[in-house]
C-alpha positions in Angstrom: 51.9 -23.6 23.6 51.8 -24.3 20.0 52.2 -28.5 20.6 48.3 -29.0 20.1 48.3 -27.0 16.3 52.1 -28.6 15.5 50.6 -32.2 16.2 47.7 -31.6 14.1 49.4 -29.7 11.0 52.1 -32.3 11.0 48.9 -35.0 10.8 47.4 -33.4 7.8 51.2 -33.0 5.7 51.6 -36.9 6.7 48.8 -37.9 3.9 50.7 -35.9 1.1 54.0 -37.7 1.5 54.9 -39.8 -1.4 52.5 -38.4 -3.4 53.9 -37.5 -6.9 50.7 -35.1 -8.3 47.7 -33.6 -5.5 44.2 -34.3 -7.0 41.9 -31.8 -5.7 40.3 -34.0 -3.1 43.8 -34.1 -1.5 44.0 -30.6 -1.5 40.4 -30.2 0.4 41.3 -32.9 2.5 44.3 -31.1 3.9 42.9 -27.8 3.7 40.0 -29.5 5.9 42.7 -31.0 8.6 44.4 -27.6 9.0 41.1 -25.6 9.2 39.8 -28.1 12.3 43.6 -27.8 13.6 43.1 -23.7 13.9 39.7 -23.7 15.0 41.1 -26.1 17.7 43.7 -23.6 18.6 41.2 -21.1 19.2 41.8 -18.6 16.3 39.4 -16.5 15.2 36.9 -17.8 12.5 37.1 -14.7 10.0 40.9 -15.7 10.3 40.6 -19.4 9.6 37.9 -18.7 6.8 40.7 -16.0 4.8 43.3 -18.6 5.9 42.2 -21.6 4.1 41.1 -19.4 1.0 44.6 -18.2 0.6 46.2 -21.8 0.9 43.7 -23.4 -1.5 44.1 -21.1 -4.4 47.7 -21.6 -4.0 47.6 -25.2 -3.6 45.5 -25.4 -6.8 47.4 -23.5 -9.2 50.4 -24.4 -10.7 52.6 -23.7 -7.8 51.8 -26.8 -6.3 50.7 -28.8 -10.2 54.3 -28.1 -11.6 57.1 -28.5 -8.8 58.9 -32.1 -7.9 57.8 -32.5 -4.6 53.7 -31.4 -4.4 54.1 -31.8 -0.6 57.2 -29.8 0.1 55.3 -27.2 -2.2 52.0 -27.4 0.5 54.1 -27.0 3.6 56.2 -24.1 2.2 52.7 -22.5 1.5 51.3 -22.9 4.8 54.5 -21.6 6.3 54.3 -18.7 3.7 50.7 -18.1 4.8 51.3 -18.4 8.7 54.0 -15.8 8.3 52.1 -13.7 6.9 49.2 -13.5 9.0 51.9 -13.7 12.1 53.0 -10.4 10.8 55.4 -11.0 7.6 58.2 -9.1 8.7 59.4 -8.2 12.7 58.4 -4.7 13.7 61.5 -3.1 16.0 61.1 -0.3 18.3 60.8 3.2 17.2 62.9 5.3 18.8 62.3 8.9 19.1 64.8 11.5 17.2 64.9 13.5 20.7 64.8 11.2 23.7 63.2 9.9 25.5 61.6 7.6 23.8 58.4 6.7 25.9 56.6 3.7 26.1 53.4 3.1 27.5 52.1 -0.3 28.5 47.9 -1.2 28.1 46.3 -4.3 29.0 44.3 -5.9 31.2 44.9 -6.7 34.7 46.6 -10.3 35.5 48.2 -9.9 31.5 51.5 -9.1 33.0 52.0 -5.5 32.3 54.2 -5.0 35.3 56.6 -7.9 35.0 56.5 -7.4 31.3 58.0 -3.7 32.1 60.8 -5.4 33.7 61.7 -7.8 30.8 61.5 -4.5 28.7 63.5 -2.9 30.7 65.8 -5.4 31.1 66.2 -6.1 27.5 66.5 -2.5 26.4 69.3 -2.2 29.0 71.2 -4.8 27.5 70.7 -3.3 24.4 72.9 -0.1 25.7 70.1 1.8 26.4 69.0 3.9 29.6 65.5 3.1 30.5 63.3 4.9 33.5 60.0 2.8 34.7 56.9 4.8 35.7 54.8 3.8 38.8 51.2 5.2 36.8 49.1 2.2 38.2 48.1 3.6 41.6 45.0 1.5 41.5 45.8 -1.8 41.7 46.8 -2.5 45.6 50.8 -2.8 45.9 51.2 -2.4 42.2 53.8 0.4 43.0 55.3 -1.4 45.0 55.6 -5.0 43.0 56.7 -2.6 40.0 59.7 -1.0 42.5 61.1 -5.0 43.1 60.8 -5.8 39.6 62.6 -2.5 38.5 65.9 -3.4 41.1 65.8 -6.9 40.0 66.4 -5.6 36.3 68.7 -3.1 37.8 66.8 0.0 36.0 65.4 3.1 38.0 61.6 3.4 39.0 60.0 6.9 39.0 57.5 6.2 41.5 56.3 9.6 43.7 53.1 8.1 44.6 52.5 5.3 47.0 49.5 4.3 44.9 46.6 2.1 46.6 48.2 -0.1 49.2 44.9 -1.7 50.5 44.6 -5.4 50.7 41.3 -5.5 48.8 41.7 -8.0 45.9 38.6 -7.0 44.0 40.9 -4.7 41.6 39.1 -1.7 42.8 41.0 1.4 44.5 39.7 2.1 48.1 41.0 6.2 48.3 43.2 5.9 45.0 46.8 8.2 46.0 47.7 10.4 43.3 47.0 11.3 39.8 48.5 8.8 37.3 48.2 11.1 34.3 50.3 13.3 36.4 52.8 11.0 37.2 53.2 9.9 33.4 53.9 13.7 32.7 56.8 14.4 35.7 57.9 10.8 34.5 59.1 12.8 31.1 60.5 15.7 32.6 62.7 13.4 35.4 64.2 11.4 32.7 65.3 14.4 30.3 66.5 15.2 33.4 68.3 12.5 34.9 69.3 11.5 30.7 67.3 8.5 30.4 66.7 7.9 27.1 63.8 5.5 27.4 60.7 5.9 29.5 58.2 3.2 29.8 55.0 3.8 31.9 53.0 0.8 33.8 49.1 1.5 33.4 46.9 0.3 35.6 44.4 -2.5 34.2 41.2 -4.1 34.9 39.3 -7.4 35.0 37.0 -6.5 32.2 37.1 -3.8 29.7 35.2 -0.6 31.1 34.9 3.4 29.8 36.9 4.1 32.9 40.1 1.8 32.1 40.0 3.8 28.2 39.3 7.0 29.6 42.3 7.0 32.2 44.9 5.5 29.2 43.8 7.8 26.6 44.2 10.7 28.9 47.8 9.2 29.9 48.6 8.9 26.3 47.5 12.3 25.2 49.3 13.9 28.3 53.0 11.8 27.4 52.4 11.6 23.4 54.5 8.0 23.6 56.2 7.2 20.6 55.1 2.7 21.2 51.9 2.1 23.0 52.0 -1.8 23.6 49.1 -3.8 24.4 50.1 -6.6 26.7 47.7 -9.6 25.6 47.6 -12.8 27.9 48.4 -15.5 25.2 46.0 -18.0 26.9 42.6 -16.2 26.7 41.4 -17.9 23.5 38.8 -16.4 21.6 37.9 -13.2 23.5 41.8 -12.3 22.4 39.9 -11.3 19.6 37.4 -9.2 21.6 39.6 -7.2 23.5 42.3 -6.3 21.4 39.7 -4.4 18.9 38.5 -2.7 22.1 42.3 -1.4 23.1 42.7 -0.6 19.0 39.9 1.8 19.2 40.4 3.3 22.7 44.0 3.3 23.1 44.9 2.7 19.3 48.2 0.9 20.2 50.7 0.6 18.1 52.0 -3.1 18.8 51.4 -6.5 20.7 53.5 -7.9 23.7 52.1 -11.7 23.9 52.3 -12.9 27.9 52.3 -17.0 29.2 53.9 -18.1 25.6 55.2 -20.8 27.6 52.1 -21.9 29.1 49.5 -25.1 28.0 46.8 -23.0 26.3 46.3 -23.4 22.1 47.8 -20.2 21.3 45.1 -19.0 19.2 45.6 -15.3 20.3 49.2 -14.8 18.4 47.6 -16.0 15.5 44.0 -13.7 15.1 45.6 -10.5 16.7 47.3 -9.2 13.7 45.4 -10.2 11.3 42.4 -8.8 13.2 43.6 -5.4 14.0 46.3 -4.7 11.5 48.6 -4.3 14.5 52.1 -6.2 14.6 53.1 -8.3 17.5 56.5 -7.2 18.6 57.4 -8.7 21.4 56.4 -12.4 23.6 57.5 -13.1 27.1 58.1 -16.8 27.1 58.8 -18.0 31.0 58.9 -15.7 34.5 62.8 -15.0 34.3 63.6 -11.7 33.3 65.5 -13.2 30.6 62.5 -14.9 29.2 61.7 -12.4 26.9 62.5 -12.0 22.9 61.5 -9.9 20.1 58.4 -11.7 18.0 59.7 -12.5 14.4 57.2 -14.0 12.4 59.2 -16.0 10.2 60.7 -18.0 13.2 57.5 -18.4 15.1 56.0 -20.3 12.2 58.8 -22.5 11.5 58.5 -23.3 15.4 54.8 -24.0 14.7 55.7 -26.2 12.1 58.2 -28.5 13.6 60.8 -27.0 11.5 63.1 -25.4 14.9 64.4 -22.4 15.2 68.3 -22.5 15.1 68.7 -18.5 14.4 67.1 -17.5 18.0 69.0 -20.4 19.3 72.3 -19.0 17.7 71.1 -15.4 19.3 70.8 -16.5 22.7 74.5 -18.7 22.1 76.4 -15.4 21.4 75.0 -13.7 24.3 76.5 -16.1 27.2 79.5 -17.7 24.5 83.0 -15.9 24.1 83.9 -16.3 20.6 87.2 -16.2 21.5 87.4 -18.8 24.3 84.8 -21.2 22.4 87.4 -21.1 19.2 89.6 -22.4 21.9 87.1 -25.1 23.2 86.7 -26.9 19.6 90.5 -26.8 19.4 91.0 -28.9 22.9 88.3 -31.0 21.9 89.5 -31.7 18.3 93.0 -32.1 20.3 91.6 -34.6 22.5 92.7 -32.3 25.2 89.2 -31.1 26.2 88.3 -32.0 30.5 86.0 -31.8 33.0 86.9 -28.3 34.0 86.0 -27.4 29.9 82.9 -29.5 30.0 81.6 -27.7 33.3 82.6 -24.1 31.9 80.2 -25.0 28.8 77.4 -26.5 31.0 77.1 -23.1 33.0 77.6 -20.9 29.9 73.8 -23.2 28.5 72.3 -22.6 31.9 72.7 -18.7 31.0 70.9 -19.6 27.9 67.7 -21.3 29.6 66.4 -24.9 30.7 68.0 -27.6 28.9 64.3 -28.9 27.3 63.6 -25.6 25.7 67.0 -25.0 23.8 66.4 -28.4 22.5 62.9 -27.6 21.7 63.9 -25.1 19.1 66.2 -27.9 16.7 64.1 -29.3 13.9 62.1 -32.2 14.1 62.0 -32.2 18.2 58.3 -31.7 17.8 58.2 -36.2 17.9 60.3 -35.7 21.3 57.6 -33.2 23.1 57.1 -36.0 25.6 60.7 -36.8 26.3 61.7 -33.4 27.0 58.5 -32.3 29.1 59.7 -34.9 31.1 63.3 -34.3 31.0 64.6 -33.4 34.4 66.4 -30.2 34.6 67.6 -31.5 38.4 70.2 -34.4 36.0 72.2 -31.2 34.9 72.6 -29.9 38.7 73.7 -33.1 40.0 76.3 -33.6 36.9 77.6 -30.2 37.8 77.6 -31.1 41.5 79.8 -34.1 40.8 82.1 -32.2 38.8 82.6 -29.4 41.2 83.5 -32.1 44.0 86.7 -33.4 42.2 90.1 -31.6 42.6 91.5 -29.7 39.9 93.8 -32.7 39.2 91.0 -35.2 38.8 89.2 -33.0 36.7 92.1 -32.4 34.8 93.2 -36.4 34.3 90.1 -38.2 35.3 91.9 -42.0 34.9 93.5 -41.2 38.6 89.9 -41.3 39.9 90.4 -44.4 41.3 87.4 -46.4 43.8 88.1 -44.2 47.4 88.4 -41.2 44.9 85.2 -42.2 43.8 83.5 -42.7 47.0 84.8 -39.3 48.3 83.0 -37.4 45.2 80.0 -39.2 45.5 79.7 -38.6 49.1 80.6 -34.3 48.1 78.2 -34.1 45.6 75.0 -35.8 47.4 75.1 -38.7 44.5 75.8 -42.2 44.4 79.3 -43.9 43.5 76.9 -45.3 40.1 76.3 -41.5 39.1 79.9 -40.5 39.4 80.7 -43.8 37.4 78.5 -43.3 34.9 79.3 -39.7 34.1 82.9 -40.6 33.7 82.2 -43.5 31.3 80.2 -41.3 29.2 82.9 -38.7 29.3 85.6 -41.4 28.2 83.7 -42.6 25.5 82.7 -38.9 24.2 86.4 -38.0 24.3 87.4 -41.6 22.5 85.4 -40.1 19.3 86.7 -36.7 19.4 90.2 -38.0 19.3 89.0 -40.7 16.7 87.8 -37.8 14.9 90.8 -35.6 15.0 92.9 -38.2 13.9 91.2 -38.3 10.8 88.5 -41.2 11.4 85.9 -39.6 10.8 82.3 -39.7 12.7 81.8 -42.6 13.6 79.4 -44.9 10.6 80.9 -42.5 8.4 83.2 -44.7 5.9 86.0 -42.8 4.5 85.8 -39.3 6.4 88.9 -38.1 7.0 89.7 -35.8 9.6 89.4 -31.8 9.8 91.7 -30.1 7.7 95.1 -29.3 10.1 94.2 -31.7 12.6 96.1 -34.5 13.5 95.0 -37.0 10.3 93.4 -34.6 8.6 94.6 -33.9 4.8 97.1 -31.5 5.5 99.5 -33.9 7.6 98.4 -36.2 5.3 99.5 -34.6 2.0 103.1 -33.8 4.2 103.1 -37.6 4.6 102.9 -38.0 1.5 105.9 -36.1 0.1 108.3 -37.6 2.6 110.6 -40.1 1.4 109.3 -43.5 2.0 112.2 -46.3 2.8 112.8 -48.0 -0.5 112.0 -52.0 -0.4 114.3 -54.8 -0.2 115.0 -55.8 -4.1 114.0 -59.2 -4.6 113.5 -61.4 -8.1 110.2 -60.9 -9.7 108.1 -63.6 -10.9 108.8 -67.3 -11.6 111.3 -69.3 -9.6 111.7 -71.2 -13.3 113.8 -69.1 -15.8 111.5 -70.5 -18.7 108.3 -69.1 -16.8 110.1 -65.9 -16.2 110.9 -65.6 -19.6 107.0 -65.6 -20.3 106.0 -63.4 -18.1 108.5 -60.8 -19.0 107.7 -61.2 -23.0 103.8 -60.3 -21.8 104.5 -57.7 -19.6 106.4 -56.0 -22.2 103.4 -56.2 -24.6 100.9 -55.0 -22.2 103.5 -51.5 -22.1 103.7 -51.6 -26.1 99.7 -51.5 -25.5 99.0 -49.2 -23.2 101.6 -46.9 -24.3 99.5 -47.0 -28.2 96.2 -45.6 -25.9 94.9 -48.7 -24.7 94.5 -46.7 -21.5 91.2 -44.9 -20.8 90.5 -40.9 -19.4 91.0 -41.8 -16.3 94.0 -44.4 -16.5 92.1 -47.4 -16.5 91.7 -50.1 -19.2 88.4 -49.4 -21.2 88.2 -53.0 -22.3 88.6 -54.1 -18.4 85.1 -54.9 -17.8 86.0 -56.0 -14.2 86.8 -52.9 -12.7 84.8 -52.6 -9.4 83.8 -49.4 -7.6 84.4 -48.9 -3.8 81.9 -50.2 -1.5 81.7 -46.7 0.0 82.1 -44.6 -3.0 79.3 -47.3 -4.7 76.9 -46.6 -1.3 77.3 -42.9 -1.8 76.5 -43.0 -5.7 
């Protein structure tokens, strides 16, 4: 969403590089390229306007005047700034003393208030909680429905004692509305004290446009359940009327946070960046894809380093410990730094990153993709399926030992999988040379172009076994005669060695046991390259 305003911030930092002081008309030239880039990602103009101010004063005092790097000093503002206006800090759920804690969902219809109360759901589930959804949108036809298959998709109940409107109009109106939602909010409350549900969260019916009718019917729902989170659900690609409606739902709901819908979609993004600012209200949540996993708390700090090309390796780490076993990936690196790692190990940790999501997005969120945007849009998820599919076609010996996969082998995985005898060759070329350099690296080589890194400490190589090697005793030399064949010569030789000890034993030697009058001494390549 946010490739349009990363492209053009990235633009505008590119002209400060290399710069060792910022005149003034670098600073207005930048703070020109970043206002265009916002306005161009549809956020608000009051926001822009107190935006810019911010970033100029800072740019110009001696924040920016007095450090090193007067670039590094500009970006770290910005990203300063577009924290702040993202929120500053991530707003959690407030959970009531007594459950349940309720939670009541506003919006406008086609934001995605009813699969957003499944992701909800879902995520408050796997955070050990008990949640209960509430059918209150009787208007919308087959809304109760729609919200009853999302609900058993999450695996969550659904209080829903109302059919709602089940006509096939499509207008959004109700033709002979069933039920009372207000009602149906309040038994909502009563069923999960009841049944001990500790969270509640009640799906409001919407409309097209922002009428009296639609803030009548969710204040009266609010005033009847008292919810402890009332969460506007904003569609993320509506631009500038964002701006609009949420200060409409602020003064006739007066919602306490923002859920931000279609974060993975093509629009500017604008939205997440004027709501808070706007109406003082924090964004707490964003629903980034249609999977029910697809859903993460908002944190401000991470969204603008995302927006700024700069990754974002915590939520990446997050989502990791969720489908990794820390247990059984400590035993992973060990067969890999062992050389010992196979197919049946490379296939386990292919399916543990499906759990995590598609292949381009995880890779999306390590700093400095933003210059690959077009390589991974294009990447094609179908390459990991077919990898897996050739894997899962071999026997547990060939996975195992792949060098016994010999041509009719081969042709018999090919022919399994649906690929072609290239593909299986290809993906057990690439796995022979991946495990050449984890074995090269265990053994203490090093990565490889890395001159003089040693291996991992304990590994085979590494400076444990080496500092063992070291104290074993070392099979002494043949004895031999030293120096000159002619006894004359030898006599020399030995008269100057003997001075050089007489020298060095009166201090000729320097600190660090080399002669400080040897003006020939040579650092290592590598140690000269690192210096």
């Amino acid at each position: 969403m946010f490739d349009s305003l990363q492209d053009r911030l990235q633009s505008a930092f590119k002209n400060l590089r290399g710069k060792g002081r910022l005149s003034e008309a670098d600073i207005d030239a930048t703070a020109r390229e970043i206002r265009l880039a916002l306005l161009d990602a549809d956020v608000a103009v009051p926001v822009v306007r107190a935006f810019i101010g911010r970033i100029k004063e800072r740019a110009g005092g001696e924040e920016v005047s007095g450090a090193l790097n007067p670039a590094q000093q500009v970006i770290k503002i910005v990203n300063e700034e577009l924290i702040g206006i993202l929120g500053g800090e991530t707003r959690r759920v407030r959970f009531a003393k007594n459950p349940p804690t309720v939670i009541m969902l506003a919006g406008l219809q086609g934001a995605g208030k009813t699969t957003l109360a499944g992701k909800l759901a879902h995520w408050l589930k796997q955070e050990g909680n008990s949640p209960m959804l509430v059918a209150a949108d009787l208007q919308r036809p087959n809304a109760v429905n729609q919200l009853q298959v999302v609900g058993e998709r999450a695996g969550v109940t659904v209080f829903a004692p109302e059919p709602g409107n089940t006509s096939e109009s499509t207008d959004g109106e109700a033709e002979g509305t069933v039920g009372d939602p207000v009602a149906v909010a309040r038994d909502a409350v009563a069923e999960a004290r009841r049944s001990l549900h500790d969270v509640v969260i009640v799906d409001t019916a919407g409309r097209l446009g922002i009428d009296a009718e639609l803030m009548k019917q969710a204040s009266d729902i609010r005033d009847a359940v008292n919810p402890d989170e009332v969460l506007f659900v904003l569609d993320a690609m509506i631009g500038q009327d964002a701006v609009q409606v949420a200060q409409a739902f602020a003064e006739g709901v007066d919602f306490t946070g923002a859920v931000l819908t279609k974060l993975d979609g093509d629009a500017r993004g604008g939205a997440a960046l004027s709501i808070r600012e706007v109406t003082g209200r924090p964004i707490m949540f964003a629903s980034t894809g249609e999977g029910l996993t697809d859903f993460e708390v908002f944190h401000p700090d991470r969204m603008a380093s995302r927006i700024l090309d700069m990754g974002d390796m915590l939520t990446l780490i997050e989502q990791a410990e969720k489908v990794y076993d820390a247990e059984r990936a400590e035993q992973d690196a060990a067969r890999l730094m062992g050389g010992q790692f196979t197919l049946s190990d490379f296939l386990q940790q292919m399916e543990a990153m499906a759990k995590m999501g598609s292949m381009s997005k995880l890779m999306g969120m390590l700093p400095g993709m933003g210059q690959y945007k077009e390589q991974l849009a294009n990447f094609d998820e179908r390459e990991i399926d077919r990898i897996k599919a050739i894997i899962r076609s071999m026997t547990p010996a060939e996975r195992d030992n792949p060098k016994i996969i010999d041509g009719s082998r081969r042709k018999r995985i090919s022919g399994g999988s649906g690929t072609t005898v290239q593909d299986v060759n290809q993906l057990l070329s690439r796995f022979a040379d991946a495990s050449k350099m984890m074995q090269q690296m265990a053994k203490g080589g090093g990565m490889p172009g890395m001159p003089g890194a040693g291996g991992m400490p304990g590994m085979p190589g590494g400076p444990g076994k080496r500092a063992a090697a070291r104290q074993k005793p070392q099979p002494k030399k043949k004895k031999g005669r030293k120096g000159s064949g002619n006894p004359a010569k030898r006599a020399q030789q030995e008269r100057e060695a003997a001075k050089a000890r007489e020298a060095k034993q009166a201090g000729g030697a320097g600190a660090f046991g080399f002669d400080d009058k040897n003006d020939d001494f040579e650092l290592p390549k590598e140690l000269k390259d690192l210096l």
